[in-house]
PDB file of the backbone (N, CA, C, O) and the ligand in Angstrom, with CONECT records:
HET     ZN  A 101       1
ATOM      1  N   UNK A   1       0.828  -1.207   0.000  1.00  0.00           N
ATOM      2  CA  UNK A   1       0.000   0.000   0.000  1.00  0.00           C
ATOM      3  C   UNK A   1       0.864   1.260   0.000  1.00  0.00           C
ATOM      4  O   UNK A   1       0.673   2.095  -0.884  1.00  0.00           O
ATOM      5  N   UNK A   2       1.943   1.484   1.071  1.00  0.00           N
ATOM      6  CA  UNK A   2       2.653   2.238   0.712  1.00  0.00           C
ATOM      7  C   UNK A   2       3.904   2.851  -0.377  1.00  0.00           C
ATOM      8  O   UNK A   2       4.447   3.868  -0.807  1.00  0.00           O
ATOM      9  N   UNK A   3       3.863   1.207  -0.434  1.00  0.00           N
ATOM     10  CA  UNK A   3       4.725   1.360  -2.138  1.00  0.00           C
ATOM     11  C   UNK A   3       4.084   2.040  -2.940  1.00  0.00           C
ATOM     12  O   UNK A   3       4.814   2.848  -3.515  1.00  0.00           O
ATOM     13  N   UNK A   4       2.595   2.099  -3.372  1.00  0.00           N
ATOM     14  CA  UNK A   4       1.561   2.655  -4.283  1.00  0.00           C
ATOM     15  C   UNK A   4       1.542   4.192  -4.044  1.00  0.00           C
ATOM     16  O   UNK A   4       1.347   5.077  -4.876  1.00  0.00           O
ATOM     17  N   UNK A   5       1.744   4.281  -2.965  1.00  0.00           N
ATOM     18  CA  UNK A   5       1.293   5.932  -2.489  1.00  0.00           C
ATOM     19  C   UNK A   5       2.450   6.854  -2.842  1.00  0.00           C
ATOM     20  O   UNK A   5       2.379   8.025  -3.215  1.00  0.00           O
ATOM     21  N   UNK A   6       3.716   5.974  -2.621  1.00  0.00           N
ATOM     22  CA  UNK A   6       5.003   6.166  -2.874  1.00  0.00           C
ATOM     23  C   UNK A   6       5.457   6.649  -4.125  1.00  0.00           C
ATOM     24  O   UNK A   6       5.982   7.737  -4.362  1.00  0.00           O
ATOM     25  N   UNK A   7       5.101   5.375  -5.185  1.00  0.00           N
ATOM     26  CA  UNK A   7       5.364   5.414  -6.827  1.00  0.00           C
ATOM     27  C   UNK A   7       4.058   6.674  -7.176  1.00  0.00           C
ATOM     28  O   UNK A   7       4.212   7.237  -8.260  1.00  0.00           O
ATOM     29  N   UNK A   8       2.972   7.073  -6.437  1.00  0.00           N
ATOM     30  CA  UNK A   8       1.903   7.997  -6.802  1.00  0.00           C
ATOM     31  C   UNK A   8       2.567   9.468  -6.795  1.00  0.00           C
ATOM     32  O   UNK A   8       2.409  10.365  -7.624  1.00  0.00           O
ATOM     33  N   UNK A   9       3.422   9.461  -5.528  1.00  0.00           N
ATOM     34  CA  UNK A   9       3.791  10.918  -5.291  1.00  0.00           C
ATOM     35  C   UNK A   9       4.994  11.129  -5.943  1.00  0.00           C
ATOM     36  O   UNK A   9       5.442  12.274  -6.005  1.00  0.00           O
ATOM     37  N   UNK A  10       5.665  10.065  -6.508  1.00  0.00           N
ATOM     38  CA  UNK A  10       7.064  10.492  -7.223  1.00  0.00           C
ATOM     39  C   UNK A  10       6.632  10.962  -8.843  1.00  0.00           C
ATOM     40  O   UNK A  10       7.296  11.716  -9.555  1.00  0.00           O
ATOM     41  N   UNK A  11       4.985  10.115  -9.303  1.00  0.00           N
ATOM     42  CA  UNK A  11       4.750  10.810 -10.507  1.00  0.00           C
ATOM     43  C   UNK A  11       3.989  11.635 -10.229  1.00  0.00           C
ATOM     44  O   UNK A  11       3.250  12.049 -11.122  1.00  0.00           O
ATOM     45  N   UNK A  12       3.902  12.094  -9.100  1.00  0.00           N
ATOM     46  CA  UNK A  12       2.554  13.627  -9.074  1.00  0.00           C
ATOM     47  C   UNK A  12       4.279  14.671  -9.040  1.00  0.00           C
ATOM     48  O   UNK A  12       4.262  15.844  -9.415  1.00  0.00           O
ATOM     49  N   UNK A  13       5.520  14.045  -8.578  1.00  0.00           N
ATOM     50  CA  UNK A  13       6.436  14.918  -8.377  1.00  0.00           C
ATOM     51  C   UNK A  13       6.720  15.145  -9.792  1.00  0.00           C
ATOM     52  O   UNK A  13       6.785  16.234 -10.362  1.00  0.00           O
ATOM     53  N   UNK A  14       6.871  14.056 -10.254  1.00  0.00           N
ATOM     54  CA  UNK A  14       7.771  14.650 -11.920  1.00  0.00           C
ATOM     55  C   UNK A  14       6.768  15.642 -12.356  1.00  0.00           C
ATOM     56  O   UNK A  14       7.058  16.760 -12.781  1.00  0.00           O
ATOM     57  N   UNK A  15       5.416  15.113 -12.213  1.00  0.00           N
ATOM     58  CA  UNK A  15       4.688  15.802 -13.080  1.00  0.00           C
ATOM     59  C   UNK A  15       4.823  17.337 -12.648  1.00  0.00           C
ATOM     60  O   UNK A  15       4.907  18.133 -13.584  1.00  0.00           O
ATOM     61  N   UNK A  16       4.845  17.711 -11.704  1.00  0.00           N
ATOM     62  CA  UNK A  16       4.893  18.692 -10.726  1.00  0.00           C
ATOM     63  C   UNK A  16       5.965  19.641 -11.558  1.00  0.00           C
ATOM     64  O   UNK A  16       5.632  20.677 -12.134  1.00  0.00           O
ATOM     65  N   UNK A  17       7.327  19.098 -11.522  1.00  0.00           N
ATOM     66  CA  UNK A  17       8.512  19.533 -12.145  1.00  0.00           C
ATOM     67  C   UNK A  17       8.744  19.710 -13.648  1.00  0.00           C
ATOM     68  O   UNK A  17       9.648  20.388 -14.137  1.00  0.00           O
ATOM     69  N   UNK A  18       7.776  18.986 -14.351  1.00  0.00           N
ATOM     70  CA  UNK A  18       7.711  19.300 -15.595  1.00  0.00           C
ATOM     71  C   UNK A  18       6.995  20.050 -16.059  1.00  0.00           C
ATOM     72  O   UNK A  18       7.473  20.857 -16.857  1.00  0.00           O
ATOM     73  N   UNK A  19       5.668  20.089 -15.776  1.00  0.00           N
ATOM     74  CA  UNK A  19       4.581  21.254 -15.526  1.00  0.00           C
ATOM     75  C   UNK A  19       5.671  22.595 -15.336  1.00  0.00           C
ATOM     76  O   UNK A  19       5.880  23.358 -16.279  1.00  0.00           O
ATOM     77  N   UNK A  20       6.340  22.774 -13.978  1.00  0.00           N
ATOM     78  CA  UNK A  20       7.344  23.908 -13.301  1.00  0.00           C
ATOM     79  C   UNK A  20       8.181  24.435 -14.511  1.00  0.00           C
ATOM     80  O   UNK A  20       8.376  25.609 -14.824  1.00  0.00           O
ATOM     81  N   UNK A  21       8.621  23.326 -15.104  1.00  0.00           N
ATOM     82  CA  UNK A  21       9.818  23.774 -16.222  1.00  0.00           C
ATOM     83  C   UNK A  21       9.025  24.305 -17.113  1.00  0.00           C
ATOM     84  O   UNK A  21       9.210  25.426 -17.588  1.00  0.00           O
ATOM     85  N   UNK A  22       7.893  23.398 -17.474  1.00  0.00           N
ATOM     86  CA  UNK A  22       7.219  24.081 -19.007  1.00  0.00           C
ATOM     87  C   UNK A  22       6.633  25.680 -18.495  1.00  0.00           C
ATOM     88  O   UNK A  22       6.549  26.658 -19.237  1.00  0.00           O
ATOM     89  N   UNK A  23       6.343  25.643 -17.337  1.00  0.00           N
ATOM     90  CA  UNK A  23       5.547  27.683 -16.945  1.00  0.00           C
ATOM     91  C   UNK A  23       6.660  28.337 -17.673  1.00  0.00           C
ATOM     92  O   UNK A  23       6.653  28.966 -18.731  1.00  0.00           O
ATOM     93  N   UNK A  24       7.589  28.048 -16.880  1.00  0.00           N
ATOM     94  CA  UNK A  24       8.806  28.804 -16.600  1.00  0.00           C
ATOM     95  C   UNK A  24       9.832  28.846 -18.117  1.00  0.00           C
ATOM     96  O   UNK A  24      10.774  29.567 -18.446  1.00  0.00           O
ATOM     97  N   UNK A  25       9.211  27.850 -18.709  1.00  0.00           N
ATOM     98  CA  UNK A  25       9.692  28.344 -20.220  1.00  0.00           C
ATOM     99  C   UNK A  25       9.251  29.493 -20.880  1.00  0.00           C
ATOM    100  O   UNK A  25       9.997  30.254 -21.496  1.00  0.00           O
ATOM    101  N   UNK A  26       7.517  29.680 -20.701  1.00  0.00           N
ATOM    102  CA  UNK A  26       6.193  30.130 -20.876  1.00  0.00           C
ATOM    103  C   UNK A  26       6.413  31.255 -20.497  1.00  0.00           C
ATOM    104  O   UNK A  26       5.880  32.160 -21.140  1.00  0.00           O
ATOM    105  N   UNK A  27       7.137  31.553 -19.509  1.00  0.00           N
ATOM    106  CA  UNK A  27       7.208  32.710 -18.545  1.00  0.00           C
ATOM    107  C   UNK A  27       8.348  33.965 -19.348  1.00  0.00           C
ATOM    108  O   UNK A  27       8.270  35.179 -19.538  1.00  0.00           O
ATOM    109  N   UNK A  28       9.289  32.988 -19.630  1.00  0.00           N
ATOM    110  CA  UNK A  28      10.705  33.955 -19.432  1.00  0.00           C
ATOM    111  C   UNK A  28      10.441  34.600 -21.094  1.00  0.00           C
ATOM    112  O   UNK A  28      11.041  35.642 -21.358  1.00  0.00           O
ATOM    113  N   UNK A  29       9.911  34.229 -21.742  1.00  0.00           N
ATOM    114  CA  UNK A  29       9.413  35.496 -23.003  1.00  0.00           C
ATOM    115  C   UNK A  29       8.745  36.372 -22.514  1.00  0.00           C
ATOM    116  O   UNK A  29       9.276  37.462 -22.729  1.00  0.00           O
ATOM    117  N   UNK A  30       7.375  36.488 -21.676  1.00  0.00           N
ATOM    118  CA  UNK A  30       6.817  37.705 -21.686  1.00  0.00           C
ATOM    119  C   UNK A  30       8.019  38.792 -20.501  1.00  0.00           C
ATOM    120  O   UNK A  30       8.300  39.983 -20.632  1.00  0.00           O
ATOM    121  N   UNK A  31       8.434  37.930 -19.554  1.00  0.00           N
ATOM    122  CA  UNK A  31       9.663  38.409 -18.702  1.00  0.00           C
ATOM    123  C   UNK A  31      10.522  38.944 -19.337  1.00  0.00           C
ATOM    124  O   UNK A  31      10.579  40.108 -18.942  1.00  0.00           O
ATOM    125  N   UNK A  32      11.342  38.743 -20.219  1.00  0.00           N
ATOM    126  CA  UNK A  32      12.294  38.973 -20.926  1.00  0.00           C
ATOM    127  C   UNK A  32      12.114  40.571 -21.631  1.00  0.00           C
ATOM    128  O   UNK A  32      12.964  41.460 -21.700  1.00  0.00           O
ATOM    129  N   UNK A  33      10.734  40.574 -22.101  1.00  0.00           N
ATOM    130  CA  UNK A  33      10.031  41.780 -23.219  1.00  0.00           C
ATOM    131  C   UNK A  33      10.385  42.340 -21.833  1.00  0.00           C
ATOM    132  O   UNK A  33      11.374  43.070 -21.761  1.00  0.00           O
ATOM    133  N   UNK A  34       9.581  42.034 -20.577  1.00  0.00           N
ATOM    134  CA  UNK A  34       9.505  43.333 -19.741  1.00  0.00           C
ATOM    135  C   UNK A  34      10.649  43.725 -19.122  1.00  0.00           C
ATOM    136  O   UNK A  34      10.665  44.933 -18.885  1.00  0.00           O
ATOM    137  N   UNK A  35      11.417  43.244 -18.849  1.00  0.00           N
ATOM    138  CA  UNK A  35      12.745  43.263 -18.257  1.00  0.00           C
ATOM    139  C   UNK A  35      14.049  44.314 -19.383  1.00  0.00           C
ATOM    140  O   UNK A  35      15.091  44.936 -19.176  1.00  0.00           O
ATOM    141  N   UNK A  36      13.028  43.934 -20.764  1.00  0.00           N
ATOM    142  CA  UNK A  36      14.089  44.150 -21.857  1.00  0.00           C
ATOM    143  C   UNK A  36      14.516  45.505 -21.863  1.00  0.00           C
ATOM    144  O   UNK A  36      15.536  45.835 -22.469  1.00  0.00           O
ATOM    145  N   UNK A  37      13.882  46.235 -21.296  1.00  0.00           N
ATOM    146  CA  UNK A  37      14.426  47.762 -21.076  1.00  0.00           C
ATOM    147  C   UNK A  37      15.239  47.797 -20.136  1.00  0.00           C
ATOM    148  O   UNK A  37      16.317  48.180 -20.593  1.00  0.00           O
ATOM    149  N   UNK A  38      15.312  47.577 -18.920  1.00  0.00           N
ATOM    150  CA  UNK A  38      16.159  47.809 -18.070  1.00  0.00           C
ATOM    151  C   UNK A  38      17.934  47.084 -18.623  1.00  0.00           C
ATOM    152  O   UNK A  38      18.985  47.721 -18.694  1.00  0.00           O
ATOM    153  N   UNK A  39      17.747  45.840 -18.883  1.00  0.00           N
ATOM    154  CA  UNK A  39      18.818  44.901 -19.834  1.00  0.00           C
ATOM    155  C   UNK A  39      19.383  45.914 -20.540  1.00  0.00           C
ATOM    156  O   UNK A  39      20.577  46.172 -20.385  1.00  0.00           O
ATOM    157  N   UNK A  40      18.735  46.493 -21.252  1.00  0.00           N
ATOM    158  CA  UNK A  40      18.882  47.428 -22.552  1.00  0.00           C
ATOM    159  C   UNK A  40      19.530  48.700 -22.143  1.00  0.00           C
ATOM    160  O   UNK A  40      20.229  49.221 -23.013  1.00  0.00           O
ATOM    161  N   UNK A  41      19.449  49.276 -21.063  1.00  0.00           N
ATOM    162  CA  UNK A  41      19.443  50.313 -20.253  1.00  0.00           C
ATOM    163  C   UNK A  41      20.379  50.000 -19.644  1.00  0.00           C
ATOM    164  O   UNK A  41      20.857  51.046 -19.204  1.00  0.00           O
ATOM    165  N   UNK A  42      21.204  48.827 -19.206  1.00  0.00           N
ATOM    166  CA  UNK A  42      22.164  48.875 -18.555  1.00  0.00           C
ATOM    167  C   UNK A  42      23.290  48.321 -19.177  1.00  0.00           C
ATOM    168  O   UNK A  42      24.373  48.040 -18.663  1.00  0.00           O
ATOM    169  N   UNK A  43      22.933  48.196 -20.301  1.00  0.00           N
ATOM    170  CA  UNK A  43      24.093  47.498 -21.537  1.00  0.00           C
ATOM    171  C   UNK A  43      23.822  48.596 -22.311  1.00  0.00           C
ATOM    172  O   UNK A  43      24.103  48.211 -23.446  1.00  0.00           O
ATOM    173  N   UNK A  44      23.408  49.848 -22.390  1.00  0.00           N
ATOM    174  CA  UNK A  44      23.180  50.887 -23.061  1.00  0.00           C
ATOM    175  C   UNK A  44      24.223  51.767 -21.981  1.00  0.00           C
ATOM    176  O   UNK A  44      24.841  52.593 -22.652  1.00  0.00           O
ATOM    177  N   UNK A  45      24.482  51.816 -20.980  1.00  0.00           N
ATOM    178  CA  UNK A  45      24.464  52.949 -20.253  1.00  0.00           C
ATOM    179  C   UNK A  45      25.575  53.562 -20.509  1.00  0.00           C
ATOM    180  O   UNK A  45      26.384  52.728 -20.102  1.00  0.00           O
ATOM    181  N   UNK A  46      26.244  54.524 -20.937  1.00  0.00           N
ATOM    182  CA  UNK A  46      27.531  54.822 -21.104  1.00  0.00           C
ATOM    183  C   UNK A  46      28.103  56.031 -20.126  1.00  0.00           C
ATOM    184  O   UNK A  46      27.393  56.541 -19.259  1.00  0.00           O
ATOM    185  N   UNK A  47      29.037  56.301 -20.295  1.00  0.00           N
ATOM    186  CA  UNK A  47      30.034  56.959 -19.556  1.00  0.00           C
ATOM    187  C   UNK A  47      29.996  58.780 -19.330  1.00  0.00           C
ATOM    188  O   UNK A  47      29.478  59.180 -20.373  1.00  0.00           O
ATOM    189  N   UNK A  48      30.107  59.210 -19.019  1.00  0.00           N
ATOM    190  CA  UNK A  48      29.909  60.914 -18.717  1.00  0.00           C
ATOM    191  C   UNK A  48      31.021  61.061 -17.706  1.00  0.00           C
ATOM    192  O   UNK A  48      31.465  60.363 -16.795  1.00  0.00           O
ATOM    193  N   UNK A  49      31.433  62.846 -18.489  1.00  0.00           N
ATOM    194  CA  UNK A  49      32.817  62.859 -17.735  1.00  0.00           C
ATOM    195  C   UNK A  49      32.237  64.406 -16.566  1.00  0.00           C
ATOM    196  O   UNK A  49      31.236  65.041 -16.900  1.00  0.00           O
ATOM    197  N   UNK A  50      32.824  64.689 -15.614  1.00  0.00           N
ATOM    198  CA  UNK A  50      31.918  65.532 -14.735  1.00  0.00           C
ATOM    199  C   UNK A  50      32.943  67.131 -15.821  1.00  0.00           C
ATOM    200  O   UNK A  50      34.146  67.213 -16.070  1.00  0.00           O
ATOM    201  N   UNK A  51      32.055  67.890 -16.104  1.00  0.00           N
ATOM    202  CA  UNK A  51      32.900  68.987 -16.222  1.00  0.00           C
ATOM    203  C   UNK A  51      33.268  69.984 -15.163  1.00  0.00           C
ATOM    204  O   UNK A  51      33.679  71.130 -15.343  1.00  0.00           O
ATOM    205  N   UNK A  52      33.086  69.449 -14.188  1.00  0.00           N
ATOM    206  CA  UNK A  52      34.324  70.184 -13.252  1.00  0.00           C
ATOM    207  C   UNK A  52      35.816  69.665 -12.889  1.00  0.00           C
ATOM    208  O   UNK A  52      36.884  70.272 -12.819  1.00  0.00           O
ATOM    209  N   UNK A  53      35.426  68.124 -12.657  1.00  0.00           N
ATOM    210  CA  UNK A  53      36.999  67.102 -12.136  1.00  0.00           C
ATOM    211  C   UNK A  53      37.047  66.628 -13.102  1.00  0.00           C
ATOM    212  O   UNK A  53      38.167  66.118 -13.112  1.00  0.00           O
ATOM    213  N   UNK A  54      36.533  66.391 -14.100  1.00  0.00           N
ATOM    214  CA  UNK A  54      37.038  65.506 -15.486  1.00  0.00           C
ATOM    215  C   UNK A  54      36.595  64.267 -15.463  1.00  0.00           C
ATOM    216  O   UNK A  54      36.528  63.634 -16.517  1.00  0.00           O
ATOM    217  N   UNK A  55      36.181  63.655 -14.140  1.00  0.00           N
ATOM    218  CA  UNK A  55      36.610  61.800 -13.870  1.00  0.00           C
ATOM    219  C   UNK A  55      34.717  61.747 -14.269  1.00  0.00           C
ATOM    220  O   UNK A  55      33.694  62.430 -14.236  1.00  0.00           O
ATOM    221  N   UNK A  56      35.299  60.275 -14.667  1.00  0.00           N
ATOM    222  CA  UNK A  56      34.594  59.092 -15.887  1.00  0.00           C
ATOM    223  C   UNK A  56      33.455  58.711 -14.483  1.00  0.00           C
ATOM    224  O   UNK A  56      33.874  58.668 -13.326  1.00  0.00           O
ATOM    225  N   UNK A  57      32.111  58.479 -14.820  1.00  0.00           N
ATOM    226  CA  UNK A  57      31.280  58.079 -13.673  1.00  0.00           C
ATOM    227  C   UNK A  57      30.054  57.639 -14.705  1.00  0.00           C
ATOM    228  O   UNK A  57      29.967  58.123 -15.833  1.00  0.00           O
ATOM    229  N   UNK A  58      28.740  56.269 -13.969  1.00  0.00           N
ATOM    230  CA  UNK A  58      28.074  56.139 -15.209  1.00  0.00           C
ATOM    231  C   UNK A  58      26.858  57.478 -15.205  1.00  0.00           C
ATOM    232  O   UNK A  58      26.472  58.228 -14.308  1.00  0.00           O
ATOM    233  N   UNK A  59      26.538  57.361 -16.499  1.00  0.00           N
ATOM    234  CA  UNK A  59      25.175  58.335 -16.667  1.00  0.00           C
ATOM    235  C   UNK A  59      24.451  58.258 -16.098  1.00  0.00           C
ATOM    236  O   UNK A  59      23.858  59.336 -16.148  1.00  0.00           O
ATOM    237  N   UNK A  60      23.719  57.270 -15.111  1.00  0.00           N
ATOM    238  CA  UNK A  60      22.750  57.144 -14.030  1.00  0.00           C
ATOM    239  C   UNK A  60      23.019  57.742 -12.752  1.00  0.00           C
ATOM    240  O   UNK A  60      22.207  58.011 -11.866  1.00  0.00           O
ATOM    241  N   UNK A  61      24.712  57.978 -12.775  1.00  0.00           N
ATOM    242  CA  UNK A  61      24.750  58.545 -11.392  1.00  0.00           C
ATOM    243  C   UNK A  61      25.438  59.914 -11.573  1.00  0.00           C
ATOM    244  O   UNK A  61      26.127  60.557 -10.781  1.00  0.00           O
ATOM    245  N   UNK A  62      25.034  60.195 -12.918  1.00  0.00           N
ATOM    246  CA  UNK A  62      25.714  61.881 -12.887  1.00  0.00           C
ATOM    247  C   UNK A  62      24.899  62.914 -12.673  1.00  0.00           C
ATOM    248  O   UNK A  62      23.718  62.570 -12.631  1.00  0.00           O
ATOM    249  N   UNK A  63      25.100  64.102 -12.517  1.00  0.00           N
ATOM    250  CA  UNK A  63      23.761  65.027 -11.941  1.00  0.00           C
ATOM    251  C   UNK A  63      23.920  65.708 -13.604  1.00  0.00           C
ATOM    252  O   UNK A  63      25.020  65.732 -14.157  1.00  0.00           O
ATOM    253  N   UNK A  64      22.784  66.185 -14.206  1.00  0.00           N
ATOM    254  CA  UNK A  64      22.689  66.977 -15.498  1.00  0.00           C
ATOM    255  C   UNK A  64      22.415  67.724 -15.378  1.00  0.00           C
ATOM    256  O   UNK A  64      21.235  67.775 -15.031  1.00  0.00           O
ATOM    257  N   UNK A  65      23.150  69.044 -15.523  1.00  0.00           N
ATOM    258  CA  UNK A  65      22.459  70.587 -15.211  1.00  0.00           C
ATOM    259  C   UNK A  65      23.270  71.258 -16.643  1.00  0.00           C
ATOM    260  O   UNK A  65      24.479  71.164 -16.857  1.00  0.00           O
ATOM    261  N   UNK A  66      22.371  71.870 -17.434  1.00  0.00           N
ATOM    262  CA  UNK A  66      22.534  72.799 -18.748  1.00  0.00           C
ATOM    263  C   UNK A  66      23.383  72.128 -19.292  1.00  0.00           C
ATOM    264  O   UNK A  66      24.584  72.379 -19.384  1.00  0.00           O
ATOM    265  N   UNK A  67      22.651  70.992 -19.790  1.00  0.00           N
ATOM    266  CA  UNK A  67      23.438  70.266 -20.449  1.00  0.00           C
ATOM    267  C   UNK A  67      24.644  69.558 -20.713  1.00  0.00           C
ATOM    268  O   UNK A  67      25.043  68.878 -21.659  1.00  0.00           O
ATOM    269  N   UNK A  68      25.243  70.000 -19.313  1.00  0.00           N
ATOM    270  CA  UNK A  68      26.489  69.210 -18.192  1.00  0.00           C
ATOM    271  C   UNK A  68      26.616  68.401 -17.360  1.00  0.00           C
ATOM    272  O   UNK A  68      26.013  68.534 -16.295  1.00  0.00           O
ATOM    273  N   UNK A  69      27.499  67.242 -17.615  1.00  0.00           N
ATOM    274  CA  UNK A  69      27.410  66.308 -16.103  1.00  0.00           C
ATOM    275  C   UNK A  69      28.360  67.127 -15.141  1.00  0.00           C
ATOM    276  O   UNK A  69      29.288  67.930 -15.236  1.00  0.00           O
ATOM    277  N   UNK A  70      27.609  66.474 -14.145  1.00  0.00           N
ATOM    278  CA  UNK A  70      28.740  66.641 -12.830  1.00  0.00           C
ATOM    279  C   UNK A  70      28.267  65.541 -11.984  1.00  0.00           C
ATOM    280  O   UNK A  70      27.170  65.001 -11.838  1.00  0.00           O
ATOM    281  N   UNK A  71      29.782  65.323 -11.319  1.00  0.00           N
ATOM    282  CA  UNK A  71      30.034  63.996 -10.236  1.00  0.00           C
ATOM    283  C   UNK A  71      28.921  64.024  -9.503  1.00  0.00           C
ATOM    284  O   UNK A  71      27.989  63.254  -9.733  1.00  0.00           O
ATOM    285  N   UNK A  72      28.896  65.105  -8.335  1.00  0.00           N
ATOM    286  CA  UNK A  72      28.125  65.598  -7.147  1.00  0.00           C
ATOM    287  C   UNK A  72      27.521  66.806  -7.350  1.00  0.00           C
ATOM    288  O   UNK A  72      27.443  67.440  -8.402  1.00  0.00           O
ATOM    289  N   UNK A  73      27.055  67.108  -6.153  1.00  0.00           N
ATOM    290  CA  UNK A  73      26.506  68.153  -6.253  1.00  0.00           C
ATOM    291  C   UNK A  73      27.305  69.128  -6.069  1.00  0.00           C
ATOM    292  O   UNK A  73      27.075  70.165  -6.693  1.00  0.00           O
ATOM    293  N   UNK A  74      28.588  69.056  -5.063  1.00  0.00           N
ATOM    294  CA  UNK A  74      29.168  69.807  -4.638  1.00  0.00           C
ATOM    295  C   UNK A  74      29.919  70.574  -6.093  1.00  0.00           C
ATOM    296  O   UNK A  74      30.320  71.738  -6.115  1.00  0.00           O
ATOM    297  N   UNK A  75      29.974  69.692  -7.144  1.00  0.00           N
ATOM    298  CA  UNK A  75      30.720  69.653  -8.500  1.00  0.00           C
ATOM    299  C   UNK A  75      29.817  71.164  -9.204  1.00  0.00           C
ATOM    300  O   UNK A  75      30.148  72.317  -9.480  1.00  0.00           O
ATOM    301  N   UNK A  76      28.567  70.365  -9.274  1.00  0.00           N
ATOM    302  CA  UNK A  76      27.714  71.850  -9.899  1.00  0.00           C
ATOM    303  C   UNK A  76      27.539  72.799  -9.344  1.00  0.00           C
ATOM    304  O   UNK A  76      27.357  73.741 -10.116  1.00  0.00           O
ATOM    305  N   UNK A  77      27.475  73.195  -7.756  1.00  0.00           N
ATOM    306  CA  UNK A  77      27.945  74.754  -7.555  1.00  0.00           C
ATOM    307  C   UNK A  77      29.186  74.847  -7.806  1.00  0.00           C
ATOM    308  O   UNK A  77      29.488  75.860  -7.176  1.00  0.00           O
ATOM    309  N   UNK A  78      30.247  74.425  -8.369  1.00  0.00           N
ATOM    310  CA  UNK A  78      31.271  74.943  -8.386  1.00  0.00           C
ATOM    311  C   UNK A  78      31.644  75.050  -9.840  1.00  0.00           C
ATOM    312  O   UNK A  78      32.830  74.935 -10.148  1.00  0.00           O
ATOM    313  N   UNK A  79      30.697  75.266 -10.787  1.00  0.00           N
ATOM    314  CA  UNK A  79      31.295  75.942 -12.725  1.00  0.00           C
ATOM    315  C   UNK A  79      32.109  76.400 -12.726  1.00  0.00           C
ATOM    316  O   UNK A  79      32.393  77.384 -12.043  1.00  0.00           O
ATOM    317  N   UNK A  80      32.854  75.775 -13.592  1.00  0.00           N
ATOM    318  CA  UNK A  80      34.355  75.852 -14.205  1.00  0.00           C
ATOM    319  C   UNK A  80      34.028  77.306 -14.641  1.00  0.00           C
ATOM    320  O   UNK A  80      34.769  78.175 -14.181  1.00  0.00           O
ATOM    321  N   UNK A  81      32.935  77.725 -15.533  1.00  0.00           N
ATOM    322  CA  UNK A  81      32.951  79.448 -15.892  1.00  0.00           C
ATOM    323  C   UNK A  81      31.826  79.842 -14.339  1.00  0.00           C
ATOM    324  O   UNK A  81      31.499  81.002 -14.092  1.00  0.00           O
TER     325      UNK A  81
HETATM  326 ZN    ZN A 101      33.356  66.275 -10.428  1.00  0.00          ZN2+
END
């Protein structure tokens, strides 16, 4: 009897796990579309140099003021003109 219940739950398991794999195949296209911007966005992101210190920092973390990066903030009160 318990052998039966046994061999029952190891194919409710596969089934379980194959079902799991096939979602999750199912899944990672519409995931992928939505995700695809950020992916895109961070394999897009390029480099900006601060025009006050010169140094290389990414575009997400530069401040943009008139059409200038700068490092910090402390960078943009301080214009080179
Ligand atoms: Zn700077």
């Amino acid at each position: 009897m318990w052998k039966l219940i046994f061999l029952v739950l190891i194919v409710w398991l596969a089934i379980t796990i194959v079902k799991h794999m096939l979602a999750n195949s199912d899944t990672t296209k519409p995931n992928s579309t939505a995700t695809g911007n950020d992916n895109s966005h961070q394999h897009a992101e390029s480099m900006v140099q601060c025009s006050a210190c010169q140094v290389h920092l990414p575009r997400s973390e530069a401040f943009l003021v008139e059409g200038k990066f700068y490092c910090s903030q402390a960078h943009i009160d301080h214009k080179p003109d």
